[in-house]
PDB file with SEQRES, HELIX, SHEET and CRYST1 records, atoms N, CA, C and O in Angstrom:
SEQRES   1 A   86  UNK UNK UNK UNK UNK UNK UNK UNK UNK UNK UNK UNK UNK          
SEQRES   2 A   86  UNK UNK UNK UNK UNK UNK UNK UNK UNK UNK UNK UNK UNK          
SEQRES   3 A   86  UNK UNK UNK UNK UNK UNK UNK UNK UNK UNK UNK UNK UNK          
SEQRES   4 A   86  UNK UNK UNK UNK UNK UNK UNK UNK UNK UNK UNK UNK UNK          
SEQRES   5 A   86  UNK UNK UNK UNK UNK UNK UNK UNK UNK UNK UNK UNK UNK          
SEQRES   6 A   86  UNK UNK UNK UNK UNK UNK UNK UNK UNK UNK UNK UNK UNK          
SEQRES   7 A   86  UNK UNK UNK UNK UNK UNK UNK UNK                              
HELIX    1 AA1 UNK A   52  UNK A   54  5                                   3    
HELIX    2 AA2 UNK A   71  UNK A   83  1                                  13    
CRYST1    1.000    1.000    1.000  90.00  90.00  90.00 P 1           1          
ATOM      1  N   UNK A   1     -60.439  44.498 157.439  1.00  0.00           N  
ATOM      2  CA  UNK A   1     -61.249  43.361 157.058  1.00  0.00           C  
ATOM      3  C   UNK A   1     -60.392  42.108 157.130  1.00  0.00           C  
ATOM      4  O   UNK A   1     -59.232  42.007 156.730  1.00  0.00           O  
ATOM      5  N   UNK A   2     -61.205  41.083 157.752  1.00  0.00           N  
ATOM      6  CA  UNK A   2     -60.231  40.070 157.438  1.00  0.00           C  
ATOM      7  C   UNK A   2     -60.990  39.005 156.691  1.00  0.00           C  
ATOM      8  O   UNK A   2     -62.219  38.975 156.632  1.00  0.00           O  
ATOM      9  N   UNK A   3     -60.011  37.948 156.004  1.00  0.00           N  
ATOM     10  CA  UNK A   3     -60.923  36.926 155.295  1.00  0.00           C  
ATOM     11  C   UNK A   3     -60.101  35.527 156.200  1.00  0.00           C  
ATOM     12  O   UNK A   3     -59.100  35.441 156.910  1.00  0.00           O  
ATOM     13  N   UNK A   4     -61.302  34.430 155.641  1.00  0.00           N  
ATOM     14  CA  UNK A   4     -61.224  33.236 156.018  1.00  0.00           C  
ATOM     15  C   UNK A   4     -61.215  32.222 154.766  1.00  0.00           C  
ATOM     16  O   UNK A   4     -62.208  32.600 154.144  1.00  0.00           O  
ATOM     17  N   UNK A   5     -60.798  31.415 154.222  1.00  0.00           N  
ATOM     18  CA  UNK A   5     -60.043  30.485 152.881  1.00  0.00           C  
ATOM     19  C   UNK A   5     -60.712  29.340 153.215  1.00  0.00           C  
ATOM     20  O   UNK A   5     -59.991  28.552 153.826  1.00  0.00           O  
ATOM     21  N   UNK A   6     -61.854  28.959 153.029  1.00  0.00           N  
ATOM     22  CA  UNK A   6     -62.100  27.612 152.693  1.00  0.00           C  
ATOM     23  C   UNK A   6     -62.466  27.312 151.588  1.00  0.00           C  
ATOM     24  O   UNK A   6     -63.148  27.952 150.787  1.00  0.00           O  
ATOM     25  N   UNK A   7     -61.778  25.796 151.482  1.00  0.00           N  
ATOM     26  CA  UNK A   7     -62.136  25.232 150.051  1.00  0.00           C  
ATOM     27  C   UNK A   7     -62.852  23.785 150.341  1.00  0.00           C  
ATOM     28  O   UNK A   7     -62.469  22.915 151.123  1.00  0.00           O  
ATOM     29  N   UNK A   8     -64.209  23.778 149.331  1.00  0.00           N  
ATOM     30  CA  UNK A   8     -65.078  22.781 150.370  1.00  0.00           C  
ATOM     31  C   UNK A   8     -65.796  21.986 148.812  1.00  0.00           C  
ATOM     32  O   UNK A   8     -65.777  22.758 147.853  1.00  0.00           O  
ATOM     33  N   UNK A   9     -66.288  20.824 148.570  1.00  0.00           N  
ATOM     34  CA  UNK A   9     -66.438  19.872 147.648  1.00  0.00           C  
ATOM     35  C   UNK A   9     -68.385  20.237 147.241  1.00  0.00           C  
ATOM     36  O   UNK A   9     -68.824  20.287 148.390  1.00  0.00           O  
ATOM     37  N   UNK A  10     -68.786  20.318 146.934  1.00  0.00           N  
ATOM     38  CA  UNK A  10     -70.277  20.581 147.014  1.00  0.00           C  
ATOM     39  C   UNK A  10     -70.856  19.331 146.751  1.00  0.00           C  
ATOM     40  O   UNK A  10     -70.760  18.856 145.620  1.00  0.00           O  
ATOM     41  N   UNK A  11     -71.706  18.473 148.041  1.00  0.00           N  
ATOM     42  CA  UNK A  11     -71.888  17.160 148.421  1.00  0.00           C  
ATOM     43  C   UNK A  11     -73.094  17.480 148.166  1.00  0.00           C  
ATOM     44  O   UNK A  11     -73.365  16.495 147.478  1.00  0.00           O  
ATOM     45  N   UNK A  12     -74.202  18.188 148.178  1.00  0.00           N  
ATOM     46  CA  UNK A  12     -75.017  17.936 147.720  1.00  0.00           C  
ATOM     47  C   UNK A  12     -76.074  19.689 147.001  1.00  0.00           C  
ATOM     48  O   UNK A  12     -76.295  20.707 147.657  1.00  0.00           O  
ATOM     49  N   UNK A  13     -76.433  19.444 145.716  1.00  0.00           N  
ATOM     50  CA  UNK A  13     -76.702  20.621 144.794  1.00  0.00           C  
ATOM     51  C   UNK A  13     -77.381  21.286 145.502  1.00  0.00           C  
ATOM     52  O   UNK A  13     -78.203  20.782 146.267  1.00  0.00           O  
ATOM     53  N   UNK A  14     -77.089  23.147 145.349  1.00  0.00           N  
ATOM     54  CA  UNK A  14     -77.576  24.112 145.996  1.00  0.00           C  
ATOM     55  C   UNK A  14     -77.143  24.338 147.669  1.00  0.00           C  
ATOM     56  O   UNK A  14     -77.395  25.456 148.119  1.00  0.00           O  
ATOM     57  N   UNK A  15     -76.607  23.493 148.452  1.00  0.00           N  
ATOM     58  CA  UNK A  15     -76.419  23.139 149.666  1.00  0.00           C  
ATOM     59  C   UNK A  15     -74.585  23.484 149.939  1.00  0.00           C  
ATOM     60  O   UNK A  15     -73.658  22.799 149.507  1.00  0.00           O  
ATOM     61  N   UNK A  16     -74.492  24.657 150.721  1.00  0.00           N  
ATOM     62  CA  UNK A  16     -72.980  24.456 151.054  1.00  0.00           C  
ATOM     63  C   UNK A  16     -72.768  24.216 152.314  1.00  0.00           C  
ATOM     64  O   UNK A  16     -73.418  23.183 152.150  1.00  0.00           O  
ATOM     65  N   UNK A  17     -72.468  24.171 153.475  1.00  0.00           N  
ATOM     66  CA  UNK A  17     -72.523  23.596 155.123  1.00  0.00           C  
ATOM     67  C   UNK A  17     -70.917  24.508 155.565  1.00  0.00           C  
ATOM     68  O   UNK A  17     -69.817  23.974 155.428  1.00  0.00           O  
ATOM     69  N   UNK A  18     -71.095  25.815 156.051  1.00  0.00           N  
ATOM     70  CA  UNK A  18     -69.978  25.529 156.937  1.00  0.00           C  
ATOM     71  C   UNK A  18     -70.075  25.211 158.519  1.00  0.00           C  
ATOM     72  O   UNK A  18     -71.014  24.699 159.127  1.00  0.00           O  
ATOM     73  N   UNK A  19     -69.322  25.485 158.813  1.00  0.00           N  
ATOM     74  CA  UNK A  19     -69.073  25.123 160.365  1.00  0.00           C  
ATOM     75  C   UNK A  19     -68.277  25.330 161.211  1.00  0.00           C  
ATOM     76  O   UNK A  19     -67.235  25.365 160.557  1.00  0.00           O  
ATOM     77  N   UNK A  20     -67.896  25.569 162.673  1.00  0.00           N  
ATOM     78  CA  UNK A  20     -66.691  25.970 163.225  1.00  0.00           C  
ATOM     79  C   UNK A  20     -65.172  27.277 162.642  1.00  0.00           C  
ATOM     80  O   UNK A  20     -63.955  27.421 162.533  1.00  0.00           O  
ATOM     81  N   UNK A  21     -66.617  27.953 162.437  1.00  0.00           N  
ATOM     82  CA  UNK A  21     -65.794  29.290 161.153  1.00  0.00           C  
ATOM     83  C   UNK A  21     -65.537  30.477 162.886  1.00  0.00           C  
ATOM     84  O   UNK A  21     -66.353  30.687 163.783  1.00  0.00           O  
ATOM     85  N   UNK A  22     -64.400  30.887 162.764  1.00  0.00           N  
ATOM     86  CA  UNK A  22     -64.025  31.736 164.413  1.00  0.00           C  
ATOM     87  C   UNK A  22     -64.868  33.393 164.303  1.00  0.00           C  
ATOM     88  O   UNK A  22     -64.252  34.455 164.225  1.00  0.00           O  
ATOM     89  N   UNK A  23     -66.324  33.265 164.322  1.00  0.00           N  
ATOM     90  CA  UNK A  23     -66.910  34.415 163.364  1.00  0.00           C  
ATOM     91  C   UNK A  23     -67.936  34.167 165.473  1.00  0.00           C  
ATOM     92  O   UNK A  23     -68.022  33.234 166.272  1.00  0.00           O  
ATOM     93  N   UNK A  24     -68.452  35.656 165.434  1.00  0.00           N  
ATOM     94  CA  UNK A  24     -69.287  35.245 167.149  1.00  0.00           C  
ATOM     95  C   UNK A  24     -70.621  36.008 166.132  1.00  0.00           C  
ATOM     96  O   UNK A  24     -70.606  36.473 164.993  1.00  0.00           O  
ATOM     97  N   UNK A  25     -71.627  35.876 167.085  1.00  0.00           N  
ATOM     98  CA  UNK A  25     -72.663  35.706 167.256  1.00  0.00           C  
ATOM     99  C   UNK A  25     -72.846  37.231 166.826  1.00  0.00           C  
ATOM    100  O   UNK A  25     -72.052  38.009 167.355  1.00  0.00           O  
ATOM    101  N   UNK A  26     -73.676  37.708 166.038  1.00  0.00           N  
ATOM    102  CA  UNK A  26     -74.054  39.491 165.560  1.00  0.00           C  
ATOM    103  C   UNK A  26     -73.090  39.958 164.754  1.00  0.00           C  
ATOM    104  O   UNK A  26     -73.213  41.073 164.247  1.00  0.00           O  
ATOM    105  N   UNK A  27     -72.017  39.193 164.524  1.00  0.00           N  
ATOM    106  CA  UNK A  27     -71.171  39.623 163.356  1.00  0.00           C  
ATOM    107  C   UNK A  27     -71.211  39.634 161.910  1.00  0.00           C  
ATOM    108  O   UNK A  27     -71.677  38.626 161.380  1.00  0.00           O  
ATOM    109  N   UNK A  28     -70.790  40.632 161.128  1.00  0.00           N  
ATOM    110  CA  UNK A  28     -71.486  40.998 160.103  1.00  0.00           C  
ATOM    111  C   UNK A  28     -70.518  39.903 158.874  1.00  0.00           C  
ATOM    112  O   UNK A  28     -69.294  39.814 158.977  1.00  0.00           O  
ATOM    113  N   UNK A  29     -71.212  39.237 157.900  1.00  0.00           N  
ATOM    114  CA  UNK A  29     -69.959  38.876 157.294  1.00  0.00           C  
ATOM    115  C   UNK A  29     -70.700  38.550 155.989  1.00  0.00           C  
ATOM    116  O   UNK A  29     -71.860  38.187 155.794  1.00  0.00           O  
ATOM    117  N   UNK A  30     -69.440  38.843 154.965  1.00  0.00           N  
ATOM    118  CA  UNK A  30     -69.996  38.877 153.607  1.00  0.00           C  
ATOM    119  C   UNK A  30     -69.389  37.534 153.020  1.00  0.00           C  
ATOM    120  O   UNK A  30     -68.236  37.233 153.331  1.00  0.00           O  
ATOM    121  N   UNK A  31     -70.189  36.656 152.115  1.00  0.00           N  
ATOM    122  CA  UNK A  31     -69.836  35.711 151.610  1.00  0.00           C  
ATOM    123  C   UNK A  31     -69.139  35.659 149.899  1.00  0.00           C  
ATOM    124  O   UNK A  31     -69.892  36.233 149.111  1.00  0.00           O  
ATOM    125  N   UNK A  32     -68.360  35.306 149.497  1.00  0.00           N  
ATOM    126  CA  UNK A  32     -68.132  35.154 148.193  1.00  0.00           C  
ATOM    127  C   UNK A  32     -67.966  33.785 147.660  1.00  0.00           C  
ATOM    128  O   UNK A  32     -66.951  33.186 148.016  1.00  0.00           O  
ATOM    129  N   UNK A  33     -68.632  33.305 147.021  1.00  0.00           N  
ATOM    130  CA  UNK A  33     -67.851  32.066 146.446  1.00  0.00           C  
ATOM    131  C   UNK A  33     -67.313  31.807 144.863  1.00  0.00           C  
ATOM    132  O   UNK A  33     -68.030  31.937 143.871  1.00  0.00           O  
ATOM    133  N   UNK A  34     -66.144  31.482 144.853  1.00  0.00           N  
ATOM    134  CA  UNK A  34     -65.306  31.663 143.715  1.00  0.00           C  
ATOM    135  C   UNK A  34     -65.381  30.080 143.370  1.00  0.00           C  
ATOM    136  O   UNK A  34     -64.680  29.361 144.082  1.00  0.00           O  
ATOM    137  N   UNK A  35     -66.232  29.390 142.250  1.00  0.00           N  
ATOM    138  CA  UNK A  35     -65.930  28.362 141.445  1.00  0.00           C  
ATOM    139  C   UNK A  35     -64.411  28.010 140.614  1.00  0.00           C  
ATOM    140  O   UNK A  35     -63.567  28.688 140.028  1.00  0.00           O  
ATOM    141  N   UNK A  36     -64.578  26.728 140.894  1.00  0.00           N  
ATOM    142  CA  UNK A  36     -63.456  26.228 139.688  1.00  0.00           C  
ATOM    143  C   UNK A  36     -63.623  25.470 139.085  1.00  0.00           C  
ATOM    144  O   UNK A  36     -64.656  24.881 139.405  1.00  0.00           O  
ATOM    145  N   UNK A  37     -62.885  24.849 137.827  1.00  0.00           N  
ATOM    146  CA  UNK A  37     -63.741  24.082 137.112  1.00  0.00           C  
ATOM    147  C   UNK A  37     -63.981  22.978 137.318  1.00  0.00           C  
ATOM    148  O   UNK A  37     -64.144  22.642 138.491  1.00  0.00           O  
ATOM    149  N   UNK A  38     -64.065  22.247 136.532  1.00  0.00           N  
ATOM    150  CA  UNK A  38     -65.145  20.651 137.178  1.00  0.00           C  
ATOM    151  C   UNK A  38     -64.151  19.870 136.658  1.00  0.00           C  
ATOM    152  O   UNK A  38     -63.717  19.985 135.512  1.00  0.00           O  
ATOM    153  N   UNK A  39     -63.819  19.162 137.386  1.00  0.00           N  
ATOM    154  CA  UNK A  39     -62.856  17.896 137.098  1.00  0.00           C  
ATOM    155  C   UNK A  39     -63.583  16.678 136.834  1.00  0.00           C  
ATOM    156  O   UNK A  39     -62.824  15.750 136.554  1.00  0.00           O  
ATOM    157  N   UNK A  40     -65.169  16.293 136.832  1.00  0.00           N  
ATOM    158  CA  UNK A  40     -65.480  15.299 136.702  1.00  0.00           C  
ATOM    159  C   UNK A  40     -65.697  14.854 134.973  1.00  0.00           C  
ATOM    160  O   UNK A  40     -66.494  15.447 134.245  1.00  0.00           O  
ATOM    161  N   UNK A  41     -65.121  14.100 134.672  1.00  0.00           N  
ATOM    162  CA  UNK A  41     -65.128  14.074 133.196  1.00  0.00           C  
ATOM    163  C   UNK A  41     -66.456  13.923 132.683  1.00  0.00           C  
ATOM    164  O   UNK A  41     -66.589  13.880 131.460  1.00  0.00           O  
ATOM    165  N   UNK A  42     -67.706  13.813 133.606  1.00  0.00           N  
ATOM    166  CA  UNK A  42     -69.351  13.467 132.911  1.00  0.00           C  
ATOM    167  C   UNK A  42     -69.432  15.315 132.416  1.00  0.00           C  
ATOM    168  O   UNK A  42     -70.327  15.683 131.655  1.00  0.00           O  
ATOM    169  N   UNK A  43     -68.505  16.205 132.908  1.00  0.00           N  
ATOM    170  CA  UNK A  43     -68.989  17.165 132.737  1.00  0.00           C  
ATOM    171  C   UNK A  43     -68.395  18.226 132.320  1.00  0.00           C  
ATOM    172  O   UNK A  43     -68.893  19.333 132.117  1.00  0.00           O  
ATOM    173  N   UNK A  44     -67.174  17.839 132.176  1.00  0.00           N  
ATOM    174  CA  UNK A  44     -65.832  18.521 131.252  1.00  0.00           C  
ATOM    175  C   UNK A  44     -66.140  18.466 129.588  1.00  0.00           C  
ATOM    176  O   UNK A  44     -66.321  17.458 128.905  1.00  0.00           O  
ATOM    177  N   UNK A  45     -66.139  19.476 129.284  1.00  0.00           N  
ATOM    178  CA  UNK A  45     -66.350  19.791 127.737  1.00  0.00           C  
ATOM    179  C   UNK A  45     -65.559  18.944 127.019  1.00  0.00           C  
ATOM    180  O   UNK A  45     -64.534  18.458 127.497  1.00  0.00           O  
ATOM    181  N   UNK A  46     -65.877  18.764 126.107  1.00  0.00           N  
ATOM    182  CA  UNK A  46     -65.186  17.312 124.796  1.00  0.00           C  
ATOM    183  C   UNK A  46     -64.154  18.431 124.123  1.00  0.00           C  
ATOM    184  O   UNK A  46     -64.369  19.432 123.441  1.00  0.00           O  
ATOM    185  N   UNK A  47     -63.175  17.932 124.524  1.00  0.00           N  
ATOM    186  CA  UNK A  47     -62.233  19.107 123.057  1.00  0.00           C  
ATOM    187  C   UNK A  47     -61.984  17.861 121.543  1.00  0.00           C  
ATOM    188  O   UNK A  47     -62.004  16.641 121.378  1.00  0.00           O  
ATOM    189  N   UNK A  48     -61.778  19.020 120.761  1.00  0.00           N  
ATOM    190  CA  UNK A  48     -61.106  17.795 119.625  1.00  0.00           C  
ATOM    191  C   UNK A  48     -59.941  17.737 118.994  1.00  0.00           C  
ATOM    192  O   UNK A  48     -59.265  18.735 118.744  1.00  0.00           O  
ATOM    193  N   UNK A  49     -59.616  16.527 118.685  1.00  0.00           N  
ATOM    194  CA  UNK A  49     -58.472  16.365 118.474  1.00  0.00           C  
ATOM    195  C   UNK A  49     -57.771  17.377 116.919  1.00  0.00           C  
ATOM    196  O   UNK A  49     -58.606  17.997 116.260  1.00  0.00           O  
ATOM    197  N   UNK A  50     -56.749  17.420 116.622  1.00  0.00           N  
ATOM    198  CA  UNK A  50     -56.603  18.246 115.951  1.00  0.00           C  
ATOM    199  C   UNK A  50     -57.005  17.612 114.415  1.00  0.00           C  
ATOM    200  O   UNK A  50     -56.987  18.287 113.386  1.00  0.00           O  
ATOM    201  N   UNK A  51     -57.385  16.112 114.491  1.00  0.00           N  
ATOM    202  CA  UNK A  51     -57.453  15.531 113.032  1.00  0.00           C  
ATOM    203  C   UNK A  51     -59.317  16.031 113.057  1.00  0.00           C  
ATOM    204  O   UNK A  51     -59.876  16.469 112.051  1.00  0.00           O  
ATOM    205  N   UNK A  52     -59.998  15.847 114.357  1.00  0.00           N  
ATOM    206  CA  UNK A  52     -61.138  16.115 114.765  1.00  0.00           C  
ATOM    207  C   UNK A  52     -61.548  17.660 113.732  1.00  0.00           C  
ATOM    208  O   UNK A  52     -62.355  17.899 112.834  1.00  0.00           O  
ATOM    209  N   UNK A  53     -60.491  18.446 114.465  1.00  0.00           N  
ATOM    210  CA  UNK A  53     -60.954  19.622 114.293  1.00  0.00           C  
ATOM    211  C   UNK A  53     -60.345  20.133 112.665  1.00  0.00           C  
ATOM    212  O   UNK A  53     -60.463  21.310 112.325  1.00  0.00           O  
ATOM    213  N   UNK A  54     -59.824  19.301 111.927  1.00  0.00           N  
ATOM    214  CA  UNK A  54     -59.814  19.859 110.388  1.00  0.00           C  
ATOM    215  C   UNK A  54     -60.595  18.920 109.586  1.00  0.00           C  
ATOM    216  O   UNK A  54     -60.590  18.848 108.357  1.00  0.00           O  
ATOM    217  N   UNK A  55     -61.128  18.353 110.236  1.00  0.00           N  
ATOM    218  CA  UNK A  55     -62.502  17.873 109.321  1.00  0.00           C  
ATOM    219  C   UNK A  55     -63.588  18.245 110.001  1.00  0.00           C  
ATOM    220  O   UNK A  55     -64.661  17.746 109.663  1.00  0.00           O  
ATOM    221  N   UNK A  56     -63.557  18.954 110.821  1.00  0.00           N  
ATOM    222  CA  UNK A  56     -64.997  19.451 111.219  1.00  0.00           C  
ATOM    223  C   UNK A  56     -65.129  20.721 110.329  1.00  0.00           C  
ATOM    224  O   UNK A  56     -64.105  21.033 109.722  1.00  0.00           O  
ATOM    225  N   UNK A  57     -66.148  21.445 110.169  1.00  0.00           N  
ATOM    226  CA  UNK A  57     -66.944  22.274 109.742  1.00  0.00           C  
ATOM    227  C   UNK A  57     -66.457  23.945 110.000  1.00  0.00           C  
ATOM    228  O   UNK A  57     -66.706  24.998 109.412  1.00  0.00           O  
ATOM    229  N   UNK A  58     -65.539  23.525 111.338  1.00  0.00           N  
ATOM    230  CA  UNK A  58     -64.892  25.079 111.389  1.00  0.00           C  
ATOM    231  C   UNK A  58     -63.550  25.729 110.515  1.00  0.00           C  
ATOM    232  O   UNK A  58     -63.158  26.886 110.362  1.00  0.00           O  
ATOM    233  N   UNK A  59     -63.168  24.714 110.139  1.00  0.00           N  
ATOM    234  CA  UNK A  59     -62.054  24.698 109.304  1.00  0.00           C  
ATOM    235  C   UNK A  59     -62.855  25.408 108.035  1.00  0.00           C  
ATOM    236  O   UNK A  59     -63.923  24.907 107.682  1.00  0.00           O  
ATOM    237  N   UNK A  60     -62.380  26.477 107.411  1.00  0.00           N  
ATOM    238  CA  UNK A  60     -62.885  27.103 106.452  1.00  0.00           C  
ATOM    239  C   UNK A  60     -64.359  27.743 106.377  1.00  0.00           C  
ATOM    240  O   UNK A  60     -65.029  27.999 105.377  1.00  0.00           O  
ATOM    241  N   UNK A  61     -64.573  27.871 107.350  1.00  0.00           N  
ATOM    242  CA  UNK A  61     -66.098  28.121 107.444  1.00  0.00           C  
ATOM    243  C   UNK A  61     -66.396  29.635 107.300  1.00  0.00           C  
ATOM    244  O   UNK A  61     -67.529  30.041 107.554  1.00  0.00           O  
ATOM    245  N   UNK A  62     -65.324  30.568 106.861  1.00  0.00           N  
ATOM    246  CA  UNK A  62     -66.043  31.915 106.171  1.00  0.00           C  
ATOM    247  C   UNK A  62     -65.007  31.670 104.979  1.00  0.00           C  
ATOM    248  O   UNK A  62     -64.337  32.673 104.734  1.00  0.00           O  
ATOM    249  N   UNK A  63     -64.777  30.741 104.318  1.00  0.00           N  
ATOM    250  CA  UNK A  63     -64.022  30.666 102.742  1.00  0.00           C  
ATOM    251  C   UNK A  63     -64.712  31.091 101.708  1.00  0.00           C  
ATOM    252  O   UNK A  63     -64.202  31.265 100.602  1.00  0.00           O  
ATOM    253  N   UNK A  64     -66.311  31.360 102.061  1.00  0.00           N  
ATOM    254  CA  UNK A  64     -66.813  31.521 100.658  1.00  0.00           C  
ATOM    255  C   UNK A  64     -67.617  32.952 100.828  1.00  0.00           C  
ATOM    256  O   UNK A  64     -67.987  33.653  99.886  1.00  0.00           O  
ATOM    257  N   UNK A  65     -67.831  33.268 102.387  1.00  0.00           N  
ATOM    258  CA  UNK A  65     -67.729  34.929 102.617  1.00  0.00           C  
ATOM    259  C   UNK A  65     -67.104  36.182 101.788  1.00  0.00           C  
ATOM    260  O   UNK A  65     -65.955  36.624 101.791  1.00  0.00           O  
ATOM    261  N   UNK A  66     -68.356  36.630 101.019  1.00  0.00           N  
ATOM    262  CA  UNK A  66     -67.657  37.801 100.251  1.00  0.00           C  
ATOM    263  C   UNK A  66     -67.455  39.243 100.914  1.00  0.00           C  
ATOM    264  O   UNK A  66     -66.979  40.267 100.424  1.00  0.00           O  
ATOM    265  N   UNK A  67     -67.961  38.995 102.160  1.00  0.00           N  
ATOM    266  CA  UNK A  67     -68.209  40.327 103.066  1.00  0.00           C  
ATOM    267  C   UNK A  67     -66.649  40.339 103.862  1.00  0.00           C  
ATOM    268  O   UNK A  67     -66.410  41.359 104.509  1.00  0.00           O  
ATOM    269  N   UNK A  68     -65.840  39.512 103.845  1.00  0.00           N  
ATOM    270  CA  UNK A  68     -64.962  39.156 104.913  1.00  0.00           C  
ATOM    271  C   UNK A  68     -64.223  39.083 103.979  1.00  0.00           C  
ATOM    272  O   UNK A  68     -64.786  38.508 103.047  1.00  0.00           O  
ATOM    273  N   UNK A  69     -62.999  39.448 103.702  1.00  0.00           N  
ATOM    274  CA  UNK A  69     -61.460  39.682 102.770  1.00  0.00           C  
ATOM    275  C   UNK A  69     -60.462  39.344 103.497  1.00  0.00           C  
ATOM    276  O   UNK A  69     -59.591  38.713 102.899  1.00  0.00           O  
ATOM    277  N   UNK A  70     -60.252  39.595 104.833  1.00  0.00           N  
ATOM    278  CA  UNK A  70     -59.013  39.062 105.667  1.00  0.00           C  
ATOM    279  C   UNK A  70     -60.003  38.162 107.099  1.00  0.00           C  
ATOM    280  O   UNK A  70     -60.807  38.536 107.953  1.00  0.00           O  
ATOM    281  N   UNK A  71     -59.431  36.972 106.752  1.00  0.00           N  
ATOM    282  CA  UNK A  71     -60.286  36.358 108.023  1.00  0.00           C  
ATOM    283  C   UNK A  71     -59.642  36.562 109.214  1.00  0.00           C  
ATOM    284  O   UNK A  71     -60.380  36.639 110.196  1.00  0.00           O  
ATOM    285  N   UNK A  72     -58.641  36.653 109.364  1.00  0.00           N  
ATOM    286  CA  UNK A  72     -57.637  37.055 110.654  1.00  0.00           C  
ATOM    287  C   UNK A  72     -57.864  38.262 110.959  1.00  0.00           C  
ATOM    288  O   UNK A  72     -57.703  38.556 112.143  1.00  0.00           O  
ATOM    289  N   UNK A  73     -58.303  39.333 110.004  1.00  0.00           N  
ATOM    290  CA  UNK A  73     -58.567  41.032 110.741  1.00  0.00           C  
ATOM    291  C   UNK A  73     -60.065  40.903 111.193  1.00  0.00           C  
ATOM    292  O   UNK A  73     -60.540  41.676 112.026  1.00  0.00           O  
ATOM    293  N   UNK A  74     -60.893  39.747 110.523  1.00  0.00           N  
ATOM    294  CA  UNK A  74     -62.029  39.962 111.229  1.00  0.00           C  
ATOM    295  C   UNK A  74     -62.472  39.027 112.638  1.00  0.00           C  
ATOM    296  O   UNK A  74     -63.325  39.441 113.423  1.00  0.00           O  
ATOM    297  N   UNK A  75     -61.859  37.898 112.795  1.00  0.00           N  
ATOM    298  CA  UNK A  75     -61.573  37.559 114.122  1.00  0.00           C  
ATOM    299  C   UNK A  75     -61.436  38.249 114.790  1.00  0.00           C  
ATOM    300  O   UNK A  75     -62.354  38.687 115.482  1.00  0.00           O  
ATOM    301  N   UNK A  76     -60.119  38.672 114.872  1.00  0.00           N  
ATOM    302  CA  UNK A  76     -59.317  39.978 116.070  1.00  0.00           C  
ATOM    303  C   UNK A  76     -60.670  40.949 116.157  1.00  0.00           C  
ATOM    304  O   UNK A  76     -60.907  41.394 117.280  1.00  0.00           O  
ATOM    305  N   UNK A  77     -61.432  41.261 115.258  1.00  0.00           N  
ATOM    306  CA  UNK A  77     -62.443  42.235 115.317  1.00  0.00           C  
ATOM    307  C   UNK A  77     -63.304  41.764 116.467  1.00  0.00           C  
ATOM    308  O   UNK A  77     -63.402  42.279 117.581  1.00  0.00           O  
ATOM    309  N   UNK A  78     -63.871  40.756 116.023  1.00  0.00           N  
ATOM    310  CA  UNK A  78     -64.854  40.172 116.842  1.00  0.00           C  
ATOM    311  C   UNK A  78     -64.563  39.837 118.099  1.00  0.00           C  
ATOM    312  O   UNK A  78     -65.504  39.967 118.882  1.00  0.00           O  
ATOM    313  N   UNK A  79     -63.164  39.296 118.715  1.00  0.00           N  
ATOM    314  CA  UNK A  79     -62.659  39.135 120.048  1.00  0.00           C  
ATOM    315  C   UNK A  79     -62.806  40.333 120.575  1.00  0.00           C  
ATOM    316  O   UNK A  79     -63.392  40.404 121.656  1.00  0.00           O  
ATOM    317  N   UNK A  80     -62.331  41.498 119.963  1.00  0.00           N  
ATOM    318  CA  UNK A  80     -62.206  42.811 120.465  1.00  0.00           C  
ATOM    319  C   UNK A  80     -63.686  43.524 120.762  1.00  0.00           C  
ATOM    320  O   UNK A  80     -63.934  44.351 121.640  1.00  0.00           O  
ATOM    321  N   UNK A  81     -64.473  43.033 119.904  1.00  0.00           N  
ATOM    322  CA  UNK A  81     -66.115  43.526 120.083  1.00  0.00           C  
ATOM    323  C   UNK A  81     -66.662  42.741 121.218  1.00  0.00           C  
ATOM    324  O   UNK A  81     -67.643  43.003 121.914  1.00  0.00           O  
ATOM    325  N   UNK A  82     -66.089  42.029 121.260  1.00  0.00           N  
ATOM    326  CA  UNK A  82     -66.614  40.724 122.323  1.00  0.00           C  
ATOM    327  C   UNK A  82     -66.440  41.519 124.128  1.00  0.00           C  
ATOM    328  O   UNK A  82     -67.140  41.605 125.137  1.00  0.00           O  
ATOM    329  N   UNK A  83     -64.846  42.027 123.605  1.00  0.00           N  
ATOM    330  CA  UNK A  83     -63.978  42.036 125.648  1.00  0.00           C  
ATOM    331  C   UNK A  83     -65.176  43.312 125.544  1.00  0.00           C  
ATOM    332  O   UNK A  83     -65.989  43.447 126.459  1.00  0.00           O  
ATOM    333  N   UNK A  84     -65.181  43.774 124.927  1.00  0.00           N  
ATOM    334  CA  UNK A  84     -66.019  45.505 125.242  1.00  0.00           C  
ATOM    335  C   UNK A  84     -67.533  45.453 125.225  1.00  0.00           C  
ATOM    336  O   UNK A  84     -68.216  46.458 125.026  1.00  0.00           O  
ATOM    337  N   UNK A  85     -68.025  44.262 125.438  1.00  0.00           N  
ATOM    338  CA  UNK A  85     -69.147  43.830 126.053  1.00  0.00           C  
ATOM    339  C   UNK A  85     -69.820  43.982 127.372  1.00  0.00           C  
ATOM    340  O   UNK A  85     -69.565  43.079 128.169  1.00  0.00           O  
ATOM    341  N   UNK A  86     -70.402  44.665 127.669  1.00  0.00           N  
ATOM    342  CA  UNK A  86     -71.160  44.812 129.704  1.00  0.00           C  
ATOM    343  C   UNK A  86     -71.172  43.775 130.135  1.00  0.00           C  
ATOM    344  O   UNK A  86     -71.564  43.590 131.288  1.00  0.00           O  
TER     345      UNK A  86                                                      
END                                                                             
């Protein structure tokens, strides 16, 4: 099998264009396209700053959880329930 590496800008939504790809006529070929992330800042997620993020709402937010005794063993829980997801 061989592959071909293009990396191409998406100019207009739903629409990709190649062209002059060395592929002939009845040949069989499978496509993949591998995203990356978006560099345009209208569309890059907001992170927060760290003064942001200890006055926001996540800071302590199972403190008054009586079901939960170690908040760090139940994180790790939940990441771990998470990867073993279909």
């Amino acid at each position: 099998m061989q592959a071909i590496r293009l990396k191409r800008t998406i100019q207009k939504s739903g629409e990709l264009h190649l062209t002059n790809l060395s592929v002939v006529e009845g040949q069989h070929v499978e496509v993949l396209l591998l995203f990356t992330s978006h560099t345009n800042n209208t569309t890059r997620k907001k992170r927060l700053t760290a003064r942001q993020l200890l006055n926001s709402s996540l800071i302590g937010m199972w403190e008054d959880r009586t079901d939960i005794t170690d908040s760090t063993e139940y994180a790790r829980e939940l990441r771990e329930q998470a990867q073993r997801r279909q």
